[in-house]
C-alpha positions as CSV (number, residue, x, y, z in Angstrom):
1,X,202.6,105.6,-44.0
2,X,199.6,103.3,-42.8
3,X,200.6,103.4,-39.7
4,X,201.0,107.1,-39.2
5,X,197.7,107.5,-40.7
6,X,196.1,105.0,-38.5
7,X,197.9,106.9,-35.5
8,X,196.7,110.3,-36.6
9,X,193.1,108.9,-36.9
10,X,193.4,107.6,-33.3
11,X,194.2,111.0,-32.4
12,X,191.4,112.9,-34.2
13,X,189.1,110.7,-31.8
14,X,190.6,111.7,-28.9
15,X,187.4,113.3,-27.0
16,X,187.6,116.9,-25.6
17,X,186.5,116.2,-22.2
18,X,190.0,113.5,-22.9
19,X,192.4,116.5,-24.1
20,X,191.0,118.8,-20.8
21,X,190.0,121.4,-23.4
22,X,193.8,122.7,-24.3
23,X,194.2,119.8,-27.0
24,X,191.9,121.6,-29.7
25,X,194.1,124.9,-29.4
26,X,197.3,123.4,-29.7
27,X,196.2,121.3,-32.7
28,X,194.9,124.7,-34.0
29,X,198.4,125.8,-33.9
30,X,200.1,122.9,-35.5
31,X,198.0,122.9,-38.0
32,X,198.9,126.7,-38.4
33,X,202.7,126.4,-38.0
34,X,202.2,123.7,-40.8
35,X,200.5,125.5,-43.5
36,X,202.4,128.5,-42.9
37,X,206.0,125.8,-43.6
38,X,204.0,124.9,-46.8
39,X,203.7,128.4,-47.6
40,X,206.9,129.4,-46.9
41,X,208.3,126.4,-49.4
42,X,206.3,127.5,-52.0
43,X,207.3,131.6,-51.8
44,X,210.8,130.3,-51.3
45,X,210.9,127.9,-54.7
46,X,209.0,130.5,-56.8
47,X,211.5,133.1,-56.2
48,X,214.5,130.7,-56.3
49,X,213.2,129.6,-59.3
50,X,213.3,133.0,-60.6
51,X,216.3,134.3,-59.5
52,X,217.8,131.2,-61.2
53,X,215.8,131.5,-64.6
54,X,217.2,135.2,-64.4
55,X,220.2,134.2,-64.0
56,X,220.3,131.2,-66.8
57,X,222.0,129.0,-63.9
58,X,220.9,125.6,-65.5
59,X,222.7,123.1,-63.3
60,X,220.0,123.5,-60.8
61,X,216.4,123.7,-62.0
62,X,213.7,124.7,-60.4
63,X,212.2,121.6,-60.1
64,X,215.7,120.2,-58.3
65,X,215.5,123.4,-56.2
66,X,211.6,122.5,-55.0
67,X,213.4,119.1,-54.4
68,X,216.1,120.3,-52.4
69,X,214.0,122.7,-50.3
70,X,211.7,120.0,-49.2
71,X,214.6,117.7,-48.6
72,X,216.1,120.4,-46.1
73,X,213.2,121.7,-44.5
74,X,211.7,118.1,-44.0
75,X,215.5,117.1,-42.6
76,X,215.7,119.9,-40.2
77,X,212.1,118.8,-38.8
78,X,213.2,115.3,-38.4
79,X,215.8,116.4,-36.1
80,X,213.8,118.7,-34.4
81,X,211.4,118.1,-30.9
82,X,208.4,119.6,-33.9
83,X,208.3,116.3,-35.7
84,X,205.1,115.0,-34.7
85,X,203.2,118.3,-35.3
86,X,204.6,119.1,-38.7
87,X,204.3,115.8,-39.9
88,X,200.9,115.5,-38.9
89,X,200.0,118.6,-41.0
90,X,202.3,118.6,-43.6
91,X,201.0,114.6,-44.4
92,X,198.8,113.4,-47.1
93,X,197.8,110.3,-48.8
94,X,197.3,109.0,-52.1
95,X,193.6,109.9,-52.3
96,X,194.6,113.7,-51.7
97,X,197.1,113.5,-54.4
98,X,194.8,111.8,-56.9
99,X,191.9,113.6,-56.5
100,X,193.6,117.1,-56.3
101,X,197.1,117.3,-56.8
102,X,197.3,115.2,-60.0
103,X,193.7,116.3,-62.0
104,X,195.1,120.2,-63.2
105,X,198.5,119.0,-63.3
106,X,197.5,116.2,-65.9
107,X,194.6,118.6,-67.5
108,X,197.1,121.5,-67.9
109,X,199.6,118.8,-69.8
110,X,196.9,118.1,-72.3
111,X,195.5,121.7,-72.5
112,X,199.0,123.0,-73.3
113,X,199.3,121.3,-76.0
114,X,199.8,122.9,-79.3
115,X,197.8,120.8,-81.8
116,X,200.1,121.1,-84.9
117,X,203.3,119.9,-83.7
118,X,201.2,117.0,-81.5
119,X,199.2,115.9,-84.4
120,X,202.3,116.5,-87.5
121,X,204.3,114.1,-84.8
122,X,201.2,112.3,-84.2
123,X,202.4,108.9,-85.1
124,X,206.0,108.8,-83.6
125,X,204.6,110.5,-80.3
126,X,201.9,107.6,-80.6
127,X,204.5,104.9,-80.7
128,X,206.8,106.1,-78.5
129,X,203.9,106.6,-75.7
130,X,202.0,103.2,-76.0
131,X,204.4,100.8,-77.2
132,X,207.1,102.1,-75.8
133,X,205.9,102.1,-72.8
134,X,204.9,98.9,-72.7
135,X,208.5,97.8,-73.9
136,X,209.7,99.8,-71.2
137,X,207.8,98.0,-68.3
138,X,208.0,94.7,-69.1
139,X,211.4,95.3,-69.7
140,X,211.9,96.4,-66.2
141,X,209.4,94.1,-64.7
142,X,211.7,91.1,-66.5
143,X,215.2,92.2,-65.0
144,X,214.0,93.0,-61.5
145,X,212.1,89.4,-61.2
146,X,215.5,87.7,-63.0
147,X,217.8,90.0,-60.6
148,X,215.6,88.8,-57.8
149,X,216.2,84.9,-58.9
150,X,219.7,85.1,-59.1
151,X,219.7,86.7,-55.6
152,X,221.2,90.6,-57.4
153,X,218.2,92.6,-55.8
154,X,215.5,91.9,-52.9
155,X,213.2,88.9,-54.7
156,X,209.1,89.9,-55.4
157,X,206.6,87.8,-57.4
158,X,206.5,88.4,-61.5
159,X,203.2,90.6,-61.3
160,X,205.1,92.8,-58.9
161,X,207.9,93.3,-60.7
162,X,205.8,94.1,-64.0
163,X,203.6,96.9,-61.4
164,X,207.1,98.4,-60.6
165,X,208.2,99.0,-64.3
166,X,204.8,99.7,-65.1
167,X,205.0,102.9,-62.4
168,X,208.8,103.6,-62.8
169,X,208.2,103.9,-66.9
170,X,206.0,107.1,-66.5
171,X,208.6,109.8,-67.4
172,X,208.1,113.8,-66.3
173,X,210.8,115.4,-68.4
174,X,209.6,118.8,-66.6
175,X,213.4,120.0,-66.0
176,X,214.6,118.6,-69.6
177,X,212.2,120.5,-71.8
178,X,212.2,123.9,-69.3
179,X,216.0,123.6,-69.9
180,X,214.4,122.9,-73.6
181,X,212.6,125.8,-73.9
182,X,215.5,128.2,-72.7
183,X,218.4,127.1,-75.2
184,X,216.5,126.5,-78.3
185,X,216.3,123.0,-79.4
186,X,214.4,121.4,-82.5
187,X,211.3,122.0,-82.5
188,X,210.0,118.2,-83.7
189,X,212.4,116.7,-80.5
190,X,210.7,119.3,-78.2
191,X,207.3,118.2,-79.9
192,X,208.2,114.2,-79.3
193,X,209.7,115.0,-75.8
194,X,206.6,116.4,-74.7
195,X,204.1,114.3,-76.6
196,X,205.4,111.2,-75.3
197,X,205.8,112.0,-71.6
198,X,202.0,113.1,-71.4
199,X,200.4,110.2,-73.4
200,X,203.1,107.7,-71.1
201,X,201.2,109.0,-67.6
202,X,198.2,107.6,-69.0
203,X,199.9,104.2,-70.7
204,X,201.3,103.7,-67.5
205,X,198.3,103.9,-65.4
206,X,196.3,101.8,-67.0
207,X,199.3,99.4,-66.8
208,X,199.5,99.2,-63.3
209,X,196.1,99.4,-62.8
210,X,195.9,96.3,-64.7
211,X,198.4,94.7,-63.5
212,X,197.1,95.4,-59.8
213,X,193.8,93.4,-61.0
214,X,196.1,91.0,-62.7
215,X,197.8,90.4,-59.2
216,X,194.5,91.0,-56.6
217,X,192.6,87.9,-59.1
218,X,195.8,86.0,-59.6
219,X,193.6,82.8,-57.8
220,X,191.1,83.1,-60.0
221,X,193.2,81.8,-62.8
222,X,193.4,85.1,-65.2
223,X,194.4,84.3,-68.8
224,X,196.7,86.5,-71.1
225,X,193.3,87.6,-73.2
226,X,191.7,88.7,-70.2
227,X,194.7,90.9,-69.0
228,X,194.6,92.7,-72.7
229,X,190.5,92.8,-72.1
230,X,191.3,94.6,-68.8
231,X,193.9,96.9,-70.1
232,X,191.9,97.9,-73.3
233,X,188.5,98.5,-71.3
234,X,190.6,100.7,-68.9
235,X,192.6,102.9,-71.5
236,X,190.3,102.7,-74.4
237,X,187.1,103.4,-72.0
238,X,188.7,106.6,-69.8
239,X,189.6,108.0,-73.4
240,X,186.3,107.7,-75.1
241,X,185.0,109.5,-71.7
242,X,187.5,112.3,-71.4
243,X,186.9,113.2,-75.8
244,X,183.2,112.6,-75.1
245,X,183.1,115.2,-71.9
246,X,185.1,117.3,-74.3
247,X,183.4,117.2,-77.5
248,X,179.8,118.1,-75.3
249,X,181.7,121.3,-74.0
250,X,182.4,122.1,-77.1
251,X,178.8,122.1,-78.7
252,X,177.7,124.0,-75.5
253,X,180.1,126.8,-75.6
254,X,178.8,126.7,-79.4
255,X,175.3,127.1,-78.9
256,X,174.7,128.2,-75.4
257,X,175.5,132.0,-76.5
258,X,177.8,132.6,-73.1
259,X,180.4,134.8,-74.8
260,X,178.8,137.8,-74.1
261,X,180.1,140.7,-71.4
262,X,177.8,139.8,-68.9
263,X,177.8,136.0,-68.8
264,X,181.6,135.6,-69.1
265,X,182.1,134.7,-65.3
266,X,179.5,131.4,-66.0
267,X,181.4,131.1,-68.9
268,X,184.3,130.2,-66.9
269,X,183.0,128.7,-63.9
270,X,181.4,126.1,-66.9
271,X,184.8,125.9,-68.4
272,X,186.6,125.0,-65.3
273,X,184.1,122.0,-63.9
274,X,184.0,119.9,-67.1
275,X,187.6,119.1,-66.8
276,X,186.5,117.6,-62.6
277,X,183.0,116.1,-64.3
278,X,185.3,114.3,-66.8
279,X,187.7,112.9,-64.0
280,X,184.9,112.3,-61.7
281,X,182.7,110.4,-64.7
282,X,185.4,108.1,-65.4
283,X,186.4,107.3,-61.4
284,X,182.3,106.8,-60.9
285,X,182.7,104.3,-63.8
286,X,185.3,102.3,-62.9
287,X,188.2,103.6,-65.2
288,X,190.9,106.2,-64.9
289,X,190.4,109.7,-64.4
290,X,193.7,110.3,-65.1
291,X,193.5,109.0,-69.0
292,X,189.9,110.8,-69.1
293,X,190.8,114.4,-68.1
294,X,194.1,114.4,-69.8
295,X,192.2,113.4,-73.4
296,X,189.3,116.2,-72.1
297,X,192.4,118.7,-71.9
298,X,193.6,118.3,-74.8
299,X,189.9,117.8,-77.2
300,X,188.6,121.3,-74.8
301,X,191.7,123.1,-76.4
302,X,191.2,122.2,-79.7
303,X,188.0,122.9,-80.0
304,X,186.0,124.4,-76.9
305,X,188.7,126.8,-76.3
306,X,188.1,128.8,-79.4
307,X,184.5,129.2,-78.0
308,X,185.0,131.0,-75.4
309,X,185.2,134.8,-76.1
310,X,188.7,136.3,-75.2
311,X,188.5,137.4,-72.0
312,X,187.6,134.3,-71.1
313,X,190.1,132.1,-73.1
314,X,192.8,134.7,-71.3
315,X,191.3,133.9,-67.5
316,X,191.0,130.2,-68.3
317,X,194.4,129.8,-69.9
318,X,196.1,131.6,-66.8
319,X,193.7,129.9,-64.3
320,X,194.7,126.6,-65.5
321,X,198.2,127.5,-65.7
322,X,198.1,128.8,-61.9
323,X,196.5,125.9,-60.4
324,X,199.0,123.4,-62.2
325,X,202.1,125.5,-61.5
326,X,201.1,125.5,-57.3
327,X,200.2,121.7,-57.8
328,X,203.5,120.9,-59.0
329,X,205.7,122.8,-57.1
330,X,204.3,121.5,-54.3
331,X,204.3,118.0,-55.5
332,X,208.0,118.1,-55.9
333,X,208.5,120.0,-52.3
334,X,206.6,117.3,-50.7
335,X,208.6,114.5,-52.4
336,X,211.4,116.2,-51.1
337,X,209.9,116.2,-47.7
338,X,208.3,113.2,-47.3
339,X,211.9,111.2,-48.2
340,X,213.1,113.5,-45.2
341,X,210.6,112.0,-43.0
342,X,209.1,108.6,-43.9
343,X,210.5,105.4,-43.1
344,X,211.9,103.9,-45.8
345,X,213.4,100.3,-46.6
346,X,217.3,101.0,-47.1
347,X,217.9,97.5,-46.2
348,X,217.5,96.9,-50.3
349,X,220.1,99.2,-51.2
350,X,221.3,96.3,-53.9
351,X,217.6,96.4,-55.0
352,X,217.7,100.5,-55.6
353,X,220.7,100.4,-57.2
354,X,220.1,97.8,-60.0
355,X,216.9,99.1,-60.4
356,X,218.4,102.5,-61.9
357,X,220.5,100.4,-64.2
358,X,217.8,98.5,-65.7
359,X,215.4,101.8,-66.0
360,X,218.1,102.5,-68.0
361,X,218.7,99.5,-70.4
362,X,214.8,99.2,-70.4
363,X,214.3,103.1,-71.5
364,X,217.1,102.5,-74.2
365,X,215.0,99.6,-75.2
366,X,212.2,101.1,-75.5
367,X,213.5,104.8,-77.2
368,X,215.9,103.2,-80.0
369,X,213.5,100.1,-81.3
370,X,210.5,102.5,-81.5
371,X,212.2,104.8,-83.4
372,X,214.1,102.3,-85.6
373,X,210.1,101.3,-86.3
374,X,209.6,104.9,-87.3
375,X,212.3,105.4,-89.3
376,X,211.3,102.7,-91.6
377,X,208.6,104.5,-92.8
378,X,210.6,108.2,-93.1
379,X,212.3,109.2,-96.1
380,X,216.1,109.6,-95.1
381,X,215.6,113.1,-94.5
382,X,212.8,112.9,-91.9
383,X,214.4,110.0,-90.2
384,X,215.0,110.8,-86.1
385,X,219.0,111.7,-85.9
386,X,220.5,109.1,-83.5
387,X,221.3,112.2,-81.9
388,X,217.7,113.0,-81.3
389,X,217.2,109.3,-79.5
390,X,220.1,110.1,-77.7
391,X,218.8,113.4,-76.1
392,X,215.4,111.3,-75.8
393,X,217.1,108.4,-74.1
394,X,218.5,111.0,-71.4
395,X,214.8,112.7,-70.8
396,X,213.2,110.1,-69.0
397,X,213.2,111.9,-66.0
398,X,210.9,110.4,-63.3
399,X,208.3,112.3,-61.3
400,X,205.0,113.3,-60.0
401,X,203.3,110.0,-61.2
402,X,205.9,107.5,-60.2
403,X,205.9,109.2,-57.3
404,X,201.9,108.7,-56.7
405,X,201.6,105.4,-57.9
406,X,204.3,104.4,-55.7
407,X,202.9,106.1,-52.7
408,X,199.7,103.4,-54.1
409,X,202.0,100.4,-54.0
410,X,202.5,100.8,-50.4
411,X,198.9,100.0,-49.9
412,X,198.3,97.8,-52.6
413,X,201.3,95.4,-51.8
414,X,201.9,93.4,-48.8
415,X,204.4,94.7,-45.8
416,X,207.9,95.1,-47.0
417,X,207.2,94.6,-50.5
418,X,205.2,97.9,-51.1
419,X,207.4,99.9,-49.0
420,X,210.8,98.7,-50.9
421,X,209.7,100.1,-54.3
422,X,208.2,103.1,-52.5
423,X,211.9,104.2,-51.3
424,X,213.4,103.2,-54.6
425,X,211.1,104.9,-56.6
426,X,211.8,108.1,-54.3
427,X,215.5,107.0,-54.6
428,X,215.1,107.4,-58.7
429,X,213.4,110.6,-58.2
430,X,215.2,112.0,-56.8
431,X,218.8,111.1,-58.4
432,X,217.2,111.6,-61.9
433,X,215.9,114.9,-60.8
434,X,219.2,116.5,-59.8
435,X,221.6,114.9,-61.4
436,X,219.9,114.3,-65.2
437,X,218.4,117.5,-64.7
438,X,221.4,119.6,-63.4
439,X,223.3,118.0,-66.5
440,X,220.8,118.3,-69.5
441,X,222.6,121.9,-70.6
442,X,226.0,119.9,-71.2
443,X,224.0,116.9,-72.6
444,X,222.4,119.7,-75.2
445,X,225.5,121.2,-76.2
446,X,227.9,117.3,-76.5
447,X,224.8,116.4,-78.6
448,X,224.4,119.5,-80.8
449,X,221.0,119.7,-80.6
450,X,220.9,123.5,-79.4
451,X,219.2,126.3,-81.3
452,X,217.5,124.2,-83.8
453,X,215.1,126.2,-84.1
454,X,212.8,127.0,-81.2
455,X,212.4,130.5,-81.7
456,X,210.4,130.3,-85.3
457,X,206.7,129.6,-85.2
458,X,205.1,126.7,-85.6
459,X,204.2,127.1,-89.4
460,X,207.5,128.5,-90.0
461,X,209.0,125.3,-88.4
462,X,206.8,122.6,-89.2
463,X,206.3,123.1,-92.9
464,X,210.2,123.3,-93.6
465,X,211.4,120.2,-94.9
466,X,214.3,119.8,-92.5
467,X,212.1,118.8,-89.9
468,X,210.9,115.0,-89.4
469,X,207.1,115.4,-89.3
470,X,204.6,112.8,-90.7
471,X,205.6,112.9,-94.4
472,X,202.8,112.3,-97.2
473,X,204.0,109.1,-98.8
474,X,203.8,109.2,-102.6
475,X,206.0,107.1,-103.5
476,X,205.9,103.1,-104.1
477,X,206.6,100.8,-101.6
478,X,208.9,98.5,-101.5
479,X,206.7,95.1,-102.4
480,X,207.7,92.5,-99.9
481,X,207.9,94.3,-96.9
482,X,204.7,93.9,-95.1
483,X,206.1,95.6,-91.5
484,X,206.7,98.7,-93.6
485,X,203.7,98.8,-95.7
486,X,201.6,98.7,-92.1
487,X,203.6,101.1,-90.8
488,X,203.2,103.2,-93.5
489,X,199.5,102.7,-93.2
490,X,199.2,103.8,-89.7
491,X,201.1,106.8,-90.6
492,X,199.1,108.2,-93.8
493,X,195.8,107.6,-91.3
494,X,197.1,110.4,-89.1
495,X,197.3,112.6,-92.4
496,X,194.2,111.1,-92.7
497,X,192.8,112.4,-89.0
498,X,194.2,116.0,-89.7
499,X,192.0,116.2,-93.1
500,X,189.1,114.6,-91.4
501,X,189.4,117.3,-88.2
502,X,190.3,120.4,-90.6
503,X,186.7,119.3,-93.0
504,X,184.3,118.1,-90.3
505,X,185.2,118.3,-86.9
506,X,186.4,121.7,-86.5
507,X,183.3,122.8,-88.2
508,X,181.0,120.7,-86.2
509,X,182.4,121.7,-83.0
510,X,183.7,125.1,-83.3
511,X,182.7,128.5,-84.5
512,X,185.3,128.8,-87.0
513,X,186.3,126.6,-90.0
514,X,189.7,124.7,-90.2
515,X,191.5,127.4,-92.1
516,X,190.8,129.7,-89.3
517,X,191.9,127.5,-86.2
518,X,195.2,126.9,-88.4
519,X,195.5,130.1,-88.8
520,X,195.4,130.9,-84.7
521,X,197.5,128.0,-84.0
522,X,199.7,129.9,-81.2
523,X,203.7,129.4,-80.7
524,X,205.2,126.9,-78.8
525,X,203.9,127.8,-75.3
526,X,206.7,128.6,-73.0
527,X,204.7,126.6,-70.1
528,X,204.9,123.2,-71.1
529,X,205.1,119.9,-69.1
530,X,207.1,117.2,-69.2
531,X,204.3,114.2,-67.7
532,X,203.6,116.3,-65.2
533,X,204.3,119.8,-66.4
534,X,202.8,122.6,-63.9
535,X,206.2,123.2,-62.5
536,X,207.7,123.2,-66.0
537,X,205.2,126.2,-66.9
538,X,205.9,128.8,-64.3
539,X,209.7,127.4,-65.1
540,X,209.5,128.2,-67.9
């Protein structure tokens, strides 16, 4: 891709007395022909999309058909004389994706989120996210380097192997919960299913972020403590600024007085920069936007959101919603185009194909320990159903960020190296997409998890006692267990968190009182994400 882009810069350059004055209206016309292709795609996967919903056709989601159409389109115009042109206008880079394809994509992810079944599954979601996906990566990052020693896949240094799994363990379950979302499923696996794939895109950007400063100061003789230093200032410092951008929206929607006729269009236009202020603060600061507007999303729901007077809450919520759904449909039709048109290393295939079977033992690894750690502190009828772990085994679909952070690798890594886990990313994508995807329906029904109970509200479903929400723990501990009694700890601290929010914080920041933001807690949305969810919510 660098070279293509240095190529297409060269060509930018080209003077006007150079191109005899016919250059700038041809390139006119590429450029049209191109972004009318794009908008083609995306008319064509909307209504496919539909027509398949409509239909309840579930071996091919939508966001497999997006797939597919940019897989055919960008085939046809590799074997076409057009090539050069479309490519040239269809292309972008990693800086295009990060600064506008991923932001409402990741904000919407957050802002979707229904804060009951998040916060009840608070702790499980919590270990699931961080500390499984940290299993998860290293996990990966130790077979790849051991299947590269023992000459099994193409050979890269340790702190390459650990980038791969970092990027390869963010999971977008987008097709899984859509299919979800249409059958009925418990609502507490849907809750964990969706929690954990949007706290994972941020766990496993600041992984890979650290462990490109790991690899970029590798001479300078890095210890362990620093690499947790690094990690911690990264996550810990992008979520302070994305709840600190949030909780400031909140007490000006509070006291600014804007939810009035007349001043609901600034109302909005306010509403709809913080999320970019909160990205763009964390990026001027040296940490992630990505971790910062996905913890604005979700503290600007909770709490700014029911400041805003209902017209706007209705615009912002469908604006949001818009903006994400475009973004990720067109995220998945350019994956499918690009791995039409780009270059890729197929020399590895031994590298692409091991690669899936250790994503595999290393998402096992990371979805049965962490919920064996969970189930030691749940009475036996809250415990996670090994039929549950089984359905969240099978919904680590990969996706948008994988995709992005391995269109990054190519530049961060040296020739060859960034360019082989580019194509087996894609490769992973792609097969996870369409085959996992096209197969979740069966993978429901053999698991008899369908119709558990989607269809109730969220009261109604979270304060039965069949579900396995954070319990209250009154009973006595078991005395010589010290893992459990932690555990234990960590979970009556989210109870904790929901008093604390219900008497203080939702008081402080809101217009209304806890009782009364319980009491508007809406449904299940039927647009939710999967790590990157926009597609998801027009899919569903």
């Amino acid at each position: 891709m660098s070279m293509e882009y240095e190529h297409q810069l060269m060509a930018m350059q080209i003077s006007p007395a150079d191109a005899h004055g016919t250059t700038p209206g041809k390139e006119q016309q590429a450029a049209g022909v191109g972004i009318l292709l794009q908008i083609m795609m995306l008319v064509l996967s909307f209504v496919l999309g539909h027509v398949l919903r409509r239909h309840k056709f579930y071996y091919l989601p939508e966001a497999s058909a997006s797939l597919l159409i940019g897989l055919i389109v960008g085939g046809l115009a590799n074997i076409s004389n057009t090539e050069t042109n479309i490519r040239t206008w269809f292309n972008f880079h990693e800086e295009f994706f990060f600064l506008f394809l991923l932001p409402p994509i990741i904000f919407q992810s957050g802002f979707s989120l229904s804060p009951k079944p998040f916060f009840s599954n608070f702790g499980a979601i919590v270990t699931f996210a961080i500390l499984g996906t940290l299993i998860s990566s290293v996990v990966t990052g130790i077979l790849v380097y051991l299947g590269g020693l023992i000459y099994l896949t193409y050979r890269l240094p340790f702190v390459e192997c650990l980038m791969f799994g970092a990027l390869i363990s963010a999971t977008d379950p987008v097709t899984v919960l859509s299919i979800f979302q249409e059958l009925g499923t418990d609502m507490n696996l849907y809750a964990l299913v969706f929690g954990e794939s949007v706290l994972n895109d941020a766990m496993a950007i600041s992984l890979y972020r650290t462990m490109s400063l790991v690899r970029s100061h590798a001479s300078s003789g890095q210890n362990f403590f620093m690499v947790i230093v690094r990690f911690l200032e990264t996550f810990v410092g992008s979520m302070s600024a994305g709840v600190g951008v949030g909780f400031t929206s909140a007490l000006l929607f509070k006291y600014a007085g804007l939810d009035i006729d007349n001043l609901q269009n600034l109302e909005c236009c306010l509403f709809v920069l913080f999320p970019y202020f909160s990205y763009m603060l964390a990026e001027g600061l040296g940490l992630s936007g990505i971790v910062s507007i996905l913890f604005t999303g979700i503290v600007m729901k909770h709490y700014t959101y029911s400041n805003l007077s209902e017209n706007s809450q209705r615009f912002v919520s469908s604006f949001f919603h818009l903006i994400s759904s475009l973004a990720e449909t067109f995220v998945f039709i350019y994956m499918g185009f690009d791995i039409a048109m780009e270059q890729h290393s197929w020399s590895h295939v031994g590298f692409i194909f091991f690669s899936i079977i250790f994503i595999g033992v290393a998402r096992a690894a990371n979805v049965f320990s962490c919920a064996y750690l969970v189930n030691l502190v749940r009475p036996a009828h809250r415990q996670i159903p090994l039929k549950h772990q089984r359905a969240l085994w099978y919904s680590g679909l990969r996706g948008a960020m994988a995709f992005a952070l391995a269109l990054q690798s190519v530049h961060d890594l040296p020739e060859g190296h960034g360019q082989t886990i580019f194509t087996a990313t894609t490769a992973i994508i792609v097969l996870t997409v369409l085959l996992i995807g096209g197969s979740t329906g069966t993978m429901l029904e053999a698991l008899q998890v369908v119709g558990d109970g989607l269809e109730g509200t969220l009261g109604e479903s979270f304060e039965g006692n069949n579900g396995y929400i954070a319990p209250s723990y009154n009973e006595e501990a078991s005395s010589g267990n010290r893992i459990k009694m932690k555990l234990k700890e960590f979970h009556q601290s989210t109870a904790s968190f929901t008093a604390l929010d219900r008497n203080y914080l939702t008081p402080f920041f809101t217009s209304q009182n806890g009782d009364e933001v319980e009491e508007l807690d809406e449904p299940m949305p039927s647009s939710a994400r999967g790590g990157f969810q926009g597609h998801g919510q027009h899919s569903r």
